[in-house]
DSSP file (Angstrom, degrees, kcal/mol; ACC not computed):
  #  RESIDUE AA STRUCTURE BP1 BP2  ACC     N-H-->O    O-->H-N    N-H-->O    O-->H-N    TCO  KAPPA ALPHA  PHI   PSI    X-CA   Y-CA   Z-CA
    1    1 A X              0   0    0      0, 0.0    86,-0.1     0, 0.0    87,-0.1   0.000 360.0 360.0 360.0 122.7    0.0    0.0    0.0
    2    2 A X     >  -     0   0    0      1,-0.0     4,-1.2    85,-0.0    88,-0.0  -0.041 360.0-101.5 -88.3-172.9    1.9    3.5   -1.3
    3    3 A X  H  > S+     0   0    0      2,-0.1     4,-2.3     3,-0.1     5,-0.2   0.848 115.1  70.3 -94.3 -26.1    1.2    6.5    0.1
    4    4 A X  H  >>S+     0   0    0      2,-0.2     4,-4.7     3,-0.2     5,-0.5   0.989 102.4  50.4 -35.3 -60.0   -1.3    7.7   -3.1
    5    5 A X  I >>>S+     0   0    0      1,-0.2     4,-3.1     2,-0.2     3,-0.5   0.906 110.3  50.1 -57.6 -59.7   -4.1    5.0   -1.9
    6    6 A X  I 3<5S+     0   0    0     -4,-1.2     4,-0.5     1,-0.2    -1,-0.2   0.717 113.6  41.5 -50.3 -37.2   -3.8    6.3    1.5
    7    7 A X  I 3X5S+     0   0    0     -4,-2.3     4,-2.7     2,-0.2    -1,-0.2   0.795 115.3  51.8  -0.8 -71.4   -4.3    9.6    0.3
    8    8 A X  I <X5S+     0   0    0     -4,-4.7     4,-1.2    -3,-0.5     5,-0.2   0.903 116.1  41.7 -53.2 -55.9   -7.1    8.2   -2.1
    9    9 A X  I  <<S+     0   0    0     -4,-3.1    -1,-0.2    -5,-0.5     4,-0.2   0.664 116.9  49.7 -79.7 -14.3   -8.9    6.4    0.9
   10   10 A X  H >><S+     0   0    0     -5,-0.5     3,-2.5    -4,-0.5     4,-0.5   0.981 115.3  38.4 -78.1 -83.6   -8.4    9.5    3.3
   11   11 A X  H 3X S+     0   0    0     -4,-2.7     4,-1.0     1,-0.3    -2,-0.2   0.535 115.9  56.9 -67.7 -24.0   -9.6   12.4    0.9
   12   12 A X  H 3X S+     0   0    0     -4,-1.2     4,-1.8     1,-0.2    -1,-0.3   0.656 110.4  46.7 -93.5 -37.3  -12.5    9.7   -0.2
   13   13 A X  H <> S+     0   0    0     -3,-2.5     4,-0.8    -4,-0.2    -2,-0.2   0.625 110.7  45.8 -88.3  -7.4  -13.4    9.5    3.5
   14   14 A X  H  X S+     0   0    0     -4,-0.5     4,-3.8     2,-0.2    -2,-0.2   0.852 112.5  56.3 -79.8 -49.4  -13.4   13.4    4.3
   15   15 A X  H  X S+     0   0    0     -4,-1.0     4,-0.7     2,-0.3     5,-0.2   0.892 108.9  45.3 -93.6 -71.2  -15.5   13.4    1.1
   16   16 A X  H >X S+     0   0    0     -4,-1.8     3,-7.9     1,-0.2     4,-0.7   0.845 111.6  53.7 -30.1 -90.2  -18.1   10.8    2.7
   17   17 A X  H 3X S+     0   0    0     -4,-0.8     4,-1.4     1,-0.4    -2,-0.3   0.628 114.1  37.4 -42.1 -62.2  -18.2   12.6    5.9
   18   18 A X  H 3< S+     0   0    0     -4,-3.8    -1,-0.4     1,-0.2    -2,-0.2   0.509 112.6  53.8 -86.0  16.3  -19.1   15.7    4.5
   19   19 A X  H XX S+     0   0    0     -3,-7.9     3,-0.8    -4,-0.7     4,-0.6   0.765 117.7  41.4 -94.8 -42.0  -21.3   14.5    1.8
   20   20 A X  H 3< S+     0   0    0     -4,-0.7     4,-0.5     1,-0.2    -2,-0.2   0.682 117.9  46.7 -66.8 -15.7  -23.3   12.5    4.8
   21   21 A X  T 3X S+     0   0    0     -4,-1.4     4,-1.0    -5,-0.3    -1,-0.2   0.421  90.8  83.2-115.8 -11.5  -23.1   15.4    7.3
   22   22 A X  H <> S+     0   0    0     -3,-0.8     4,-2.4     3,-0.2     5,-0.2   0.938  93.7  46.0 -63.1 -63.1  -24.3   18.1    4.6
   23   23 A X  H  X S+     0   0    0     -4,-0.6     4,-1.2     2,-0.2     5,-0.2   0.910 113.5  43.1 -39.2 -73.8  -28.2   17.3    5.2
   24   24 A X  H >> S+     0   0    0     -4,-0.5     3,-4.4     2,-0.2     4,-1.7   0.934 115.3  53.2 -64.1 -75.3  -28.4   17.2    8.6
   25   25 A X  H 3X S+     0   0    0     -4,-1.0     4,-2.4     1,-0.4     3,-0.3   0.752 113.6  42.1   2.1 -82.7  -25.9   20.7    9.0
   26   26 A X  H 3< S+     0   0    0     -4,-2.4     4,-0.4     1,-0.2    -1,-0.4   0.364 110.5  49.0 -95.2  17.1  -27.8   22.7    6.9
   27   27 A X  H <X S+     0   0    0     -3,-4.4     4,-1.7    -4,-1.2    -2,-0.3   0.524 117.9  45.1 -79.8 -21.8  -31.1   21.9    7.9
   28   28 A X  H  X S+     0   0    0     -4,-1.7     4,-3.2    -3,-0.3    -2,-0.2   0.841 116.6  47.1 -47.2 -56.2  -29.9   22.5   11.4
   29   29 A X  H  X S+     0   0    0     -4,-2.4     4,-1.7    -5,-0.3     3,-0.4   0.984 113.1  49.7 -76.2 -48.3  -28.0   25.8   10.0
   30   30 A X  H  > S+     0   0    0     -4,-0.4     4,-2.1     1,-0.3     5,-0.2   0.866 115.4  41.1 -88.2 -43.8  -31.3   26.9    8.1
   31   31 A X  H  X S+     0   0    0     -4,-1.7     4,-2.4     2,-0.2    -1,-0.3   0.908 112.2  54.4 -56.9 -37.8  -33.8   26.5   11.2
   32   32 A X  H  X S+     0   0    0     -4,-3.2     4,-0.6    -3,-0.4    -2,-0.2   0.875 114.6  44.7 -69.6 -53.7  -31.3   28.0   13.7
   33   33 A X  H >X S+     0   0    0     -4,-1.7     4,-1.2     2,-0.2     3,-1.1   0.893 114.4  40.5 -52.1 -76.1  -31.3   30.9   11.4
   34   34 A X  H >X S+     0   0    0     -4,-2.1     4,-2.2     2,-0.3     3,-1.5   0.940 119.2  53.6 -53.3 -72.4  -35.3   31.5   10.5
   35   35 A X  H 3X S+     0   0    0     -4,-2.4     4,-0.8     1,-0.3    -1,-0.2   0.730 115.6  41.6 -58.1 -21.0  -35.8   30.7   14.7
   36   36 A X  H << S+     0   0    0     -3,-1.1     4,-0.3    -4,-0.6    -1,-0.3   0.822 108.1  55.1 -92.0 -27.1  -33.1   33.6   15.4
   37   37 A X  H << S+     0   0    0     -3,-1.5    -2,-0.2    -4,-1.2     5,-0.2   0.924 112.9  47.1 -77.1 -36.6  -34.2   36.0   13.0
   38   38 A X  H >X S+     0   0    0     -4,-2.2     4,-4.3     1,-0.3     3,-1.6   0.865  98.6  62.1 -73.2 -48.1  -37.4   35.7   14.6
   39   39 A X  H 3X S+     0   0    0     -4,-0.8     4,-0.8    -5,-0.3    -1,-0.3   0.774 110.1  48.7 -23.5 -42.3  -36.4   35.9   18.2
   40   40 A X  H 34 S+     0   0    0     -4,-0.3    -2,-0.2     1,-0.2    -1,-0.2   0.639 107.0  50.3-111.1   7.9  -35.2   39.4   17.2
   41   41 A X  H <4 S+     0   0    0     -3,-1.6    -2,-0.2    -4,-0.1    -1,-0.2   0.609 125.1  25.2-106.3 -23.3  -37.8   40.6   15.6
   42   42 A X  H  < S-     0   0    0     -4,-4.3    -2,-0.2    -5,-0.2    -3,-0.1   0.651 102.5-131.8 -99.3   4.1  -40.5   39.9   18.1
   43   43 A X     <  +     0   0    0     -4,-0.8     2,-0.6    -5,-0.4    -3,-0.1   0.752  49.1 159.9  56.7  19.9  -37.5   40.0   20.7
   44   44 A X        -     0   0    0     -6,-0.3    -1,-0.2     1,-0.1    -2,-0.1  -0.752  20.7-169.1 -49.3 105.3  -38.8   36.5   22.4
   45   45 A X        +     0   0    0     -2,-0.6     2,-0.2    -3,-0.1    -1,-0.1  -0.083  25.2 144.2-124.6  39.2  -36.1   34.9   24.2
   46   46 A X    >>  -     0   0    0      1,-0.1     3,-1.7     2,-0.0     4,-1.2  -0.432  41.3-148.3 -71.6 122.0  -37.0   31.8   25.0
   47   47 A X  H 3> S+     0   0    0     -2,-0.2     4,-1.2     1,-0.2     3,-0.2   0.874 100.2  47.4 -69.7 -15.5  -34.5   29.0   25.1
   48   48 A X  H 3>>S+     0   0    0      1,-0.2     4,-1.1     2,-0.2     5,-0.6   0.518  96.1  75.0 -79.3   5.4  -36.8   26.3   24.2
   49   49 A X  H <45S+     0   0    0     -3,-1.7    -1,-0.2     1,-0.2     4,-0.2   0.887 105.8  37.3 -85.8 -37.3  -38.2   28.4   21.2
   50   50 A X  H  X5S+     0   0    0     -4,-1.2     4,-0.7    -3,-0.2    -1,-0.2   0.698 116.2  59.1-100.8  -9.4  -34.8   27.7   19.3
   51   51 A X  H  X5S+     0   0    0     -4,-1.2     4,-0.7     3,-0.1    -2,-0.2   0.760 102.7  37.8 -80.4 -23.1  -34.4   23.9   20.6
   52   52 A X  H  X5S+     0   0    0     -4,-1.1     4,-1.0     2,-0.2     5,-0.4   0.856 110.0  63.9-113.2 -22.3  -37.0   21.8   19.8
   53   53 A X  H >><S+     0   0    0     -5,-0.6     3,-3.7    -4,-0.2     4,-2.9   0.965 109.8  39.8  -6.9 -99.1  -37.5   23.4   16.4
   54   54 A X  H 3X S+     0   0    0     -4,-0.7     4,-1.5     1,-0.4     5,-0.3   0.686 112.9  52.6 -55.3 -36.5  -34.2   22.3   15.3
   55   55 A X  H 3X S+     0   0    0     -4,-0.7     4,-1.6     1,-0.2    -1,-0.4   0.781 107.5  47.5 -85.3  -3.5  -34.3   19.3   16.7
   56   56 A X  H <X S+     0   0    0     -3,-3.7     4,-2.3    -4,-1.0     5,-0.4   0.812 118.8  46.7 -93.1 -20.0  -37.7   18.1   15.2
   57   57 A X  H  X S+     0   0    0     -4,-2.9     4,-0.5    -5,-0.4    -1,-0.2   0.825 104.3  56.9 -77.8  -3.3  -36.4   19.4   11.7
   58   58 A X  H  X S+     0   0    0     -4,-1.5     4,-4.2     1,-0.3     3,-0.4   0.857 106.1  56.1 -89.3 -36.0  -33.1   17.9   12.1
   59   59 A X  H  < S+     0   0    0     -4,-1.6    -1,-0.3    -5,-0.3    -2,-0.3   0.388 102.6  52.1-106.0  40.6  -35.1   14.9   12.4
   60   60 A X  H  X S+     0   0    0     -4,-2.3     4,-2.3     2,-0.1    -1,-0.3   0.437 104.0  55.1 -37.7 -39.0  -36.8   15.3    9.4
   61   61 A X  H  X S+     0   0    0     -4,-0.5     4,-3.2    -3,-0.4     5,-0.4   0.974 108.2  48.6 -91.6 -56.5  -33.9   15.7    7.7
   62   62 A X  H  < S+     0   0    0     -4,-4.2    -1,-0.2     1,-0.2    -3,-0.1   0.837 113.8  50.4 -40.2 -38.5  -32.6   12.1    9.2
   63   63 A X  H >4 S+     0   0    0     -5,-0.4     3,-0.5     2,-0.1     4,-0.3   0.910 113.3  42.6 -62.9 -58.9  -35.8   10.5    8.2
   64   64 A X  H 3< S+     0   0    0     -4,-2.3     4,-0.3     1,-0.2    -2,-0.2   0.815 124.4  27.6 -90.8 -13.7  -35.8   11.7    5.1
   65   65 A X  T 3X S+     0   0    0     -4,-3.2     4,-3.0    -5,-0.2    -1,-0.2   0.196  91.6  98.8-108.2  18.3  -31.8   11.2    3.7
   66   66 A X  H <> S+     0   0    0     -3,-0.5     4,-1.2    -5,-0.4    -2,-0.1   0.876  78.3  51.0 -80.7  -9.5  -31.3    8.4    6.0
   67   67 A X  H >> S+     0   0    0     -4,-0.3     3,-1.6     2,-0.2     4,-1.0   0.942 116.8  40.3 -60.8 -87.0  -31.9    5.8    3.1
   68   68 A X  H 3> S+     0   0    0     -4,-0.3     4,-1.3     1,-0.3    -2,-0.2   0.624 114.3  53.1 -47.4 -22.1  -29.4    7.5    0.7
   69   69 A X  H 3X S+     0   0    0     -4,-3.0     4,-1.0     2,-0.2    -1,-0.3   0.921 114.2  41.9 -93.6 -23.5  -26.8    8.2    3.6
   70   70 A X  H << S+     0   0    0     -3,-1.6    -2,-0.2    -4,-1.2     4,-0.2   0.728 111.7  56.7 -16.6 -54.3  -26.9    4.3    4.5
   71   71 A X  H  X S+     0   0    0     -4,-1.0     4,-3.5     1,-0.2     3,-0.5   0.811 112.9  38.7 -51.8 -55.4  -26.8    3.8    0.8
   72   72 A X  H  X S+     0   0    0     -4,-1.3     4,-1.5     2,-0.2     5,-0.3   0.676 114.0  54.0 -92.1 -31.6  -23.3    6.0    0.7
   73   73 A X  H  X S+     0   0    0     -4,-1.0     4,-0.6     2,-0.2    -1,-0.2   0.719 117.5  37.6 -84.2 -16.7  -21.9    4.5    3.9
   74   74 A X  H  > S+     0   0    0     -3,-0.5     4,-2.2    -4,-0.2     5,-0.5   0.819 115.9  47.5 -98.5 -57.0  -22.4    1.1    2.5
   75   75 A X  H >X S+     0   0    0     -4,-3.5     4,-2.0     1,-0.2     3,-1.2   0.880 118.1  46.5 -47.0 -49.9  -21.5    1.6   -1.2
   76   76 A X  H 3X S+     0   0    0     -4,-1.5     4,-0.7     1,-0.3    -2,-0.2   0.918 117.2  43.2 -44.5 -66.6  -18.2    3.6    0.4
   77   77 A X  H 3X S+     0   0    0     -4,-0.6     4,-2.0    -5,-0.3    -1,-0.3   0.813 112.7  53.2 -41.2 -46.4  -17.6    0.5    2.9
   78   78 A X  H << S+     0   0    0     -4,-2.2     4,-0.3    -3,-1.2    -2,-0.2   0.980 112.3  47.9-100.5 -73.1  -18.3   -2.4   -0.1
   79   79 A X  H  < S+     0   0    0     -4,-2.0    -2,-0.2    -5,-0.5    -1,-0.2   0.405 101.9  58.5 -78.6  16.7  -15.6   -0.6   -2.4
   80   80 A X  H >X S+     0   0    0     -4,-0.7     3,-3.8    -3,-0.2     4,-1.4   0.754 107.4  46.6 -98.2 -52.0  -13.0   -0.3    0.0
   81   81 A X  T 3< S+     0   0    0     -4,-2.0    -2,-0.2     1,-0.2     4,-0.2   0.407 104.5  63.6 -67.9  23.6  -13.0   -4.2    0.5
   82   82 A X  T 34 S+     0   0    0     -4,-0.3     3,-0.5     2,-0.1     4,-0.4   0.609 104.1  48.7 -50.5 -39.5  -13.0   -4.5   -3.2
   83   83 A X  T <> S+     0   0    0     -3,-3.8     4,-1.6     1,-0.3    -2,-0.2   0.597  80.4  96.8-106.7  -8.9   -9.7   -2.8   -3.0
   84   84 A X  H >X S+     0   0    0     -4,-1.4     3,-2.6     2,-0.2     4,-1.5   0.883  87.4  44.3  -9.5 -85.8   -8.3   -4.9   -0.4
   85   85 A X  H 3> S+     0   0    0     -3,-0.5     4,-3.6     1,-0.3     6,-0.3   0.963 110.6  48.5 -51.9 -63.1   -6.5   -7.1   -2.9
   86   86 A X  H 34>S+     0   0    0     -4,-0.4     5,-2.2     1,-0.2     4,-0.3   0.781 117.1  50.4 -39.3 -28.3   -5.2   -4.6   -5.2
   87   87 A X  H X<5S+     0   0    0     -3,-2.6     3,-3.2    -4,-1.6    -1,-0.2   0.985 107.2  48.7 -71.0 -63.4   -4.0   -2.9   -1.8
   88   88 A X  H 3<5S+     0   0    0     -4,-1.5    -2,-0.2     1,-0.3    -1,-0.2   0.762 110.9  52.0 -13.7 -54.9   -2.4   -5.7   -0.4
   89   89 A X  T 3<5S-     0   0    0     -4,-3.6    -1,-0.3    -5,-0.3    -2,-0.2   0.742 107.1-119.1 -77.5 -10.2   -0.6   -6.4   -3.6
   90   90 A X  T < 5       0   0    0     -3,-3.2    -3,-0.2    -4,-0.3    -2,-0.1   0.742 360.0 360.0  62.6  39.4    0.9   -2.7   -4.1
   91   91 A X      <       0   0    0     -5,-2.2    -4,-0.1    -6,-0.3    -5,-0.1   0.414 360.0 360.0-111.8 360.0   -1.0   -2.5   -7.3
């Protein structure tokens, strides 16, 4: 194994991570937002007013990409022990 595949399998795993982690993050970032702008216009300062929001939309957002991010964690998973041999061999 050279140092290019680790590389390859590294940047390929950053690459997961923030492909899987996009969804959640910026439905999180989008609620936080809309539930703060609102806070300051009607100047409401309740803590629960910006928690349970966010949390029911973030799970929405789990519910509804959690097939395709399963789907990504496995194809990802499935073609690194494809590459087992080839690693193995330095090929």
């Amino acid at each position: 194994m050279d140092t290019n595949s680790v590389l390859d399998i590294g940047l390929n795993a950053l690459v997961l991570a923030a492909k899987l982690s996009a969804p959640v993050l910026v439905t999180a970032l989008v609620v936080g937002f809309a539930i703060s702008l609102f806070q300051s216009v009607t100047q409401i300062q309740e803590v629960t007013l910006s928690f349970v929001p966010k949390a029911i939309a973030v799970a929405v957002a789990l519910f509804v990409t959690g097939h395709w991010m399963i789907a990504e964690a496995v194809g990802f998973t499935t073609e690194l022990f494809a590459r087992i041999p080839s690693l193995l061999k330095g090929g």
